[in-house]
N, C-alpha and C positions, 0 to 999 in steps of 0.2 A: 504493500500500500504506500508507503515512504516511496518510492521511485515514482511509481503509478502516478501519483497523486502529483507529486514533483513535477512530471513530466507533463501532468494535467496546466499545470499552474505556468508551464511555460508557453502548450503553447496556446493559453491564455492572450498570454502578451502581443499574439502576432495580430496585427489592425487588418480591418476588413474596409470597404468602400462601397457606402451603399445611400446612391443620391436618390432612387427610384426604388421600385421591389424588384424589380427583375433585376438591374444593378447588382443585389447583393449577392452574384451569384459572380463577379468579376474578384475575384483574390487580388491582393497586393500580397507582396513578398513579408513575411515574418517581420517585425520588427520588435527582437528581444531588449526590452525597456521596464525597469522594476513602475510598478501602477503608478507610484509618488510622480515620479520625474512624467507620466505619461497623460493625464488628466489635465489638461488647461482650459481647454472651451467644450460648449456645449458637443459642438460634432467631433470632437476625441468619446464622449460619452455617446452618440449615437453610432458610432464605425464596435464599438465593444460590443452593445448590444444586438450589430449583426453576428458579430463574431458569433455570440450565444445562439444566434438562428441559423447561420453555417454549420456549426455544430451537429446542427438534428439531420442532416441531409446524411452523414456515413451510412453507408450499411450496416457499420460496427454499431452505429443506434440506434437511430428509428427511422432511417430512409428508407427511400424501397426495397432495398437488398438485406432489411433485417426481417426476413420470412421465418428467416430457420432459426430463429430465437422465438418467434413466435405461433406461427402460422405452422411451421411444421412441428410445432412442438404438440399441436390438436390433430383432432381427427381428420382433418381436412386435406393437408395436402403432406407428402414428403420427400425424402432425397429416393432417386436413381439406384442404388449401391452405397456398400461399405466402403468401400475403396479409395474415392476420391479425398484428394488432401487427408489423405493417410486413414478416411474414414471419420475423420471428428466431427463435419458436419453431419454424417449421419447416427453422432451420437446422440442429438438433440430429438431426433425423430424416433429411433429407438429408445429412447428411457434408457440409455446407459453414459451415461455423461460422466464422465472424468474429470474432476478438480485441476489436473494437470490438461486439460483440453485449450490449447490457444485460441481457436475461436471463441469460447466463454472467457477469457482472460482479454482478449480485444474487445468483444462485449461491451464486459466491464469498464475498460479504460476509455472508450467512447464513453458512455454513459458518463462518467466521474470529468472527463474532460468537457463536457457540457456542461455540466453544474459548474466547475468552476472558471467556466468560459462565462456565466451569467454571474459568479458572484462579483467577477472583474469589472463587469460591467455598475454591476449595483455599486460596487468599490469608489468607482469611477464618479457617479451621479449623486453620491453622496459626499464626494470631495470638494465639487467645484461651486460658485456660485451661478444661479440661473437667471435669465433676466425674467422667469416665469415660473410660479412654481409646479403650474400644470404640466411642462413640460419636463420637469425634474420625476413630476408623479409618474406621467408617461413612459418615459424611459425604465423607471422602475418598475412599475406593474409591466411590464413586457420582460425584463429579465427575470423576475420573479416567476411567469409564467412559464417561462421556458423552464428555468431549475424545479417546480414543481411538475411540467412535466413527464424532463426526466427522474425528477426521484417517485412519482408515480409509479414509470414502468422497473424501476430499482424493489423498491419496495415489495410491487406482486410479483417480483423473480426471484428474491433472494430475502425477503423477510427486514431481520433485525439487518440494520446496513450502520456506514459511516454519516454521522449526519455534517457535511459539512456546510457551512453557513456564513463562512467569513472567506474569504480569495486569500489563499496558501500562497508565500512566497518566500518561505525560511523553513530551515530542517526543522527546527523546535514549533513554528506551529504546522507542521506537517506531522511532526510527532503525535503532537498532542491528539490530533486526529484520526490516526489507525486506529480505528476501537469502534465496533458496534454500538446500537443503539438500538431500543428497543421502538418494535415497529409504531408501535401508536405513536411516539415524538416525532417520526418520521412522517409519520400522516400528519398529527396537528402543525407541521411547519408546510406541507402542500397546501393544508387549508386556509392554514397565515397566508403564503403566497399567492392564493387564488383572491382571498377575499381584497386583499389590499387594492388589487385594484377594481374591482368592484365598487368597495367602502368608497373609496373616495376619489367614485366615478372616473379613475385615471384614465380608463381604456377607451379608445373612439369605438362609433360604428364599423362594422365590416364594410370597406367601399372595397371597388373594383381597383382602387390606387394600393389600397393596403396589403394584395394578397401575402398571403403567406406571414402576415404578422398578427398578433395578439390582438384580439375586441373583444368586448363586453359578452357577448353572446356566446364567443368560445369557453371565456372564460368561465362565464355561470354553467353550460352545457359539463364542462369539463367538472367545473368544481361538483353537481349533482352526482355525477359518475364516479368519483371520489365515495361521499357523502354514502352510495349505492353499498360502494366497494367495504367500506368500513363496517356498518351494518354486517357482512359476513362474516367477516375476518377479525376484529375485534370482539373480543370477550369481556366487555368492561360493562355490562348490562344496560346501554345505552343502544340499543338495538332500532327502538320506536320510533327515539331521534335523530340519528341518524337516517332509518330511512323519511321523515318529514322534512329533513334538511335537504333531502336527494329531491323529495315531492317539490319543494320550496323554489331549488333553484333550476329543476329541470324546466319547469313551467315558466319560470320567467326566462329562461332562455328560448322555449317554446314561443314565446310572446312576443320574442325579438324579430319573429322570422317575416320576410319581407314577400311571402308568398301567402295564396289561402290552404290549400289542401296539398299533401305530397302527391298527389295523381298528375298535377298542373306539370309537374317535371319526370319527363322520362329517364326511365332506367337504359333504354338502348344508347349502347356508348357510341353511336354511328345518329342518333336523332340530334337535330339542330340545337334543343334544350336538356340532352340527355345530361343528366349527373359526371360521365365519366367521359362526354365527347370532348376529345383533348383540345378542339375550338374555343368548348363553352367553359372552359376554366377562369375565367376571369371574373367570367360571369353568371357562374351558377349559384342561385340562392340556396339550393339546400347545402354546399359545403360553407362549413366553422370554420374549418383552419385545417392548412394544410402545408407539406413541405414543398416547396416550390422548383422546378426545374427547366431549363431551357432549351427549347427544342432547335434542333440544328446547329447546337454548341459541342465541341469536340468536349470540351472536360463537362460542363455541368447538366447534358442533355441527362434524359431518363432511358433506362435498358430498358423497362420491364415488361415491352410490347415484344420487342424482337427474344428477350430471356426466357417468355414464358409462348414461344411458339416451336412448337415440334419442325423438324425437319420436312422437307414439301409441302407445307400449308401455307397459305398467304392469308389468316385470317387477322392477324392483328399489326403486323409491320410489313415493309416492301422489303426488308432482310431476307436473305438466302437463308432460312436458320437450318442448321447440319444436325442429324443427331438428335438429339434429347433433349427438351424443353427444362428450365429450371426446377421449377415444381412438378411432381406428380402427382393430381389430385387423384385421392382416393375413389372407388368406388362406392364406400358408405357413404360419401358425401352426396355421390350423383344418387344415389339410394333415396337419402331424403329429398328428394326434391318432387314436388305434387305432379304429376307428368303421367300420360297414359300409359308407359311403360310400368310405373311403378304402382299400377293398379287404381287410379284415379278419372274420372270421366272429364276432367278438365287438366289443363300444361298450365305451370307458372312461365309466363312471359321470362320472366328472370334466370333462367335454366339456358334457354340456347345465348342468352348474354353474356350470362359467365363461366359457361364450359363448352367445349369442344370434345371432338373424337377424331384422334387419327390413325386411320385404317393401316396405315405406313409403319406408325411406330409403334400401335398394338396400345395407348392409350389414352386418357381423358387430359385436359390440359387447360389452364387458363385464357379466356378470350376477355375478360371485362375491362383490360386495360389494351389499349387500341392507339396505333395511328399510323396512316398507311399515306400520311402528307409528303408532298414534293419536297418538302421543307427537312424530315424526316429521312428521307430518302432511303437508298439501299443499303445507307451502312447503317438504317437504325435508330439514330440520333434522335427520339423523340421527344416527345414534351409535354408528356402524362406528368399532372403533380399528383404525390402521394396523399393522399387525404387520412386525416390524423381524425378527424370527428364532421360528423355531418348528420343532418336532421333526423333520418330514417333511425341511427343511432339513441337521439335522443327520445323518440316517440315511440319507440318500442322499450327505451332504459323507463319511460312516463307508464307506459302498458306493467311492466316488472313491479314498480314500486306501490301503482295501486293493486296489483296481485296480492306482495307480503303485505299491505297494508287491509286482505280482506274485503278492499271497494271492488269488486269483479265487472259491474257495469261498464265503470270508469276505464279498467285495465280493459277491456273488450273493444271499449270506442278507440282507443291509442292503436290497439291490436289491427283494427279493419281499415286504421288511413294506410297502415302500409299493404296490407294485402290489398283494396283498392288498386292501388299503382298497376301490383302484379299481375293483377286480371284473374287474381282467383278469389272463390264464393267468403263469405263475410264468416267470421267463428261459427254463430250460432249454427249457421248451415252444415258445415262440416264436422262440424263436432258428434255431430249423426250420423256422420258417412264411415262404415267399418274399418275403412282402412284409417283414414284419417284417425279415428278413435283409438283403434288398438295399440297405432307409435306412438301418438300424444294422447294419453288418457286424460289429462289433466293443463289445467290452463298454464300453468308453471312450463310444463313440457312443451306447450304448444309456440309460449311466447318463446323458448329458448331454440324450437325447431327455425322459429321464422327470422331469430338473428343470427344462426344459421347460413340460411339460404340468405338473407338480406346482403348481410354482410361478409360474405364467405370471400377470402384473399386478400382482407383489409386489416390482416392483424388483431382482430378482436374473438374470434374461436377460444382459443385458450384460456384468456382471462373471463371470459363467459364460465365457461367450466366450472375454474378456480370458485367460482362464484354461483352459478348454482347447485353447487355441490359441497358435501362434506367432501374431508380426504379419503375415510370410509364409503361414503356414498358412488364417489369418482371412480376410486378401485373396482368397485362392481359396475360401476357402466362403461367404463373399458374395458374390461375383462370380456362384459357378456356379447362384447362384439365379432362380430366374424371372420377371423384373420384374414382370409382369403379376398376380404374387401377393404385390410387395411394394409394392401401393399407389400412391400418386401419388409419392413418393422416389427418386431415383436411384442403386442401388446401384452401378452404375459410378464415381460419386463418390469409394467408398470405397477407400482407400489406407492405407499404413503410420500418415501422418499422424496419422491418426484415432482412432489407440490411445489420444491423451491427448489432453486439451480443450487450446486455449493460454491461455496467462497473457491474463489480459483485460488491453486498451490502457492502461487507467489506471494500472492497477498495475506495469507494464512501462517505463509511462513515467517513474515515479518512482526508477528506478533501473536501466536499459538493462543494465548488466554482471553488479548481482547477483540482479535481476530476470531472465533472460536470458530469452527467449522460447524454448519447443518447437519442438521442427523442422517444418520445412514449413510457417509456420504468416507 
């Protein structure tokens, strides 16, 4: 953790340049300067706070290319083979994950280098004088946001973590900082950092100028899904409130949205208004916030069109793809999906959106992320941004919390705006239909089938999971699934263990007692 974290805090220091949104995707060269000497005007505190949103673009963290920390970690998609890269990302998909795995050790160090890319920032804003102090607040509730929500995804991967909170730049307070934290302090500093800028209205509207930055709407969206999250995983008997803080702030962020009904916006990533059509990214109202990419940029475009297409298809880039698509989505995924095959007298629209079949390569493969632009071209280059939270998100998390909350009307009405869209029959309908009844006997099942299928490839499977389930509960619902539809992985593998990643070897070894490893591990 001491080098990690050290390493984090330098390159902290290297300035970014960001007069526009899309701008902030143009790097300047490092510049290694201790925070003191580096803070004099306000845009030194605006170039740090891109820095914190550069950040979130790695693969190592929550860009597109972090599937296999998350997305494969669920039932939904996995790796190819043991083999590759010596086989450690496909430890993640098999539940066998090794402490000593460098991919969970770059993970991590992504992760930690985000947070204290945003504390530099906050360092920074709190040094200087403003000629405003809205803009001071600004600047803060956006970095703030960002370190809450990387330690968001810290926290649901590895539990008790380092809470750091102050921008490391000396061995001794590096020291002072190798040492766990028990996870609830962890949460009430996400929930410090979401509310601040709420409280004191820091954060703008979501415009078309601001993509890929922090507003009011992501932020309350974000903070209920926190709120949601805690409610499970916290044992501190504050269950109720918790989830009414989730009801509290999912609805006002519900309130924010600049649309009437989610049907208005289509799901086909090829429609003029679709959610995922790589056009309408600037300007789609159901995404919150998302990671931004540049299409027809050699360093900062998006892979994930041409990465996740099978060889001989041209269904989502003009790339030649060879070979093997990035993900292998499972068959139990295409399994659940409402569709004549799967014994239903109507198709969800959303099925041929986000999967494919190819006859070539013998599987099922992602299609939801698309762009087949001139601009884009044959090497690929596109300009899919990764969406980090978006409505459907929210209005199904609104459907969940009036579930444990008991209101079933309420959770039923949330439940039917997104099946709407999909063009399939409304709960009460289905809830009669045997097949539909016998997978989802229960509304809890049903709301979890549909963010599922909603949101399948967007990184939120897993922590669903985590989250409708005990670790008891989970063991038996992977278990009781059918190997043969979850790919080459061994769901027998999976155990209590597995709930949380373990502290990788390096960082563990730098401090045995207050590093402490995860169980089983």
């Amino acid at each position: 953790m001491k080098r990690n974290i050290f390493l984090a805090s330098l390159f902290a220091m290297g300035v970014l340049t960001l007069p526009s949104c899309t701008d902030f995707l143009t790097e300047n060269d490092p510049n290694h300067i201790v925070a003191e000497n580096f803070f004099s005007t306000e845009n030194d505190v605006e170039r740090a706070v891109n820095g914190a949103y550069m950040a979130l673009r790695s693969g190592s963290c929550m860009g597109e290319g972090s599937t296999a920390y998350t997305e494969e970690r669920s039932d939904n998609a996995g790796r190819w083979d043991n083999q590759s890269a010596a086989g450690e990302p496909f430890q993640f998909t098999d539940f066998s994950l090794l402490p000593s795995n460098t991919y969970l050790k770059s993970h991590w160090n992504a992760m930690f280098t985000t947070i204290n890319n945003a504390n530099f920032a906050i360092k920074g804003a709190e040094s200087i004088s403003f000629d405003e102090e809205a803009q001071k607040n600004e600047y803060l509730a956006e970095a703030k946001f960002v370190r809450a929500l990387a330690y968001f995804d810290v926290v649901r991967k590895w539990g008790d973590a380092p809470l750091v909170t102050q921008y490391l730049s000396t061995p001794d307070e590096i020291t002072a900082n190798t040492h766990r934290v028990d996870k609830s302090q962890v949460y009430a500093l996400i929930v410090e950092d979401l509310k601040f800028g709420l409280d004191k209205n820091a954060l703008p509207n979501y415009t078309e100028a601001e993509r890929g930055r922090a507003n009011k709407a992501a932020a309350a969206g974000l903070l209920g899904k926190v709120y949601l999250t805690m409610a499970h995983v916290l044992e501190d008997g504050k269950r109720n409130e918790y989830l009414n803080n989730a009801k509290t702030y999912l609805e006002q962020c519900y309130e924010m949205r600049s649309f009437g009904e989610l049907r208005e916006i289509s799901f086909d990533p090829e429609a003029s208004n679709g959610v995922f059509n790589v056009n309408n990214k600037t300007a789609c109202p159901e995404i919150l916030f998302q990671i931004v990419y540049k299409q027809g940029d050699k360093d900062y475009h998006s892979s994930i069109a041409k990465d996740t297409q099978p060889g001989g298809e041209t269904t989502n880039s003009l790339y030649a793809t060879q070979g093997v698509p990035m993900l292998k989505v499972t068959p139990d995924l295409v399994k659940e999906f409402e569709t004549s095959d799967n014994g239903y007298g109507w198709t969800d629209a959303r099925y041929a959106y986000s999967v494919g079949h190819s006859d070539s390569q013998n599987c099922y493969y992602v299609t939801k992320y698309r762009d087949k632009s001139d601009a884009a071209g044959t090497l690929g280059y596109g300009g899919n941004d990764w969406i980090v939270l978006r409505y459907a998100d929210v209005i199904l998390m609104l459907a969940e919390v009036y579930e444990e909350l008991d209101d079933t009307d309420v959770a039923i009405s949330y439940l039917n705006k997104v099946r709407a869209r999909a063009g399939v029959p409304d709960y009460e309908v289905v809830k009669n239909d045997p097949v539909y009844s016998h997978k989802f006997p229960t509304l809890k099942l049903a709301i979890l089938h549909e963010r599922r299928v909603e949101l399948a490839f967007e990184n939120q499977r897993w922590y669903d999971l985590l989250r409708f389930f005990t670790p008891s509960e989970l063991v038996e619902y992977m278990h009781a699934k059918n190997q043969d539809d979850y790919n080459e992985s061994n769901l027998q593998n999976f155990t209590e263990t597995d709930i949380y990643y373990p502290i990788p070897y390096d960082e563990w070894l730098l401090n045995p007692e207050g590093m402490y490893q995860n169980e089983g591990y």
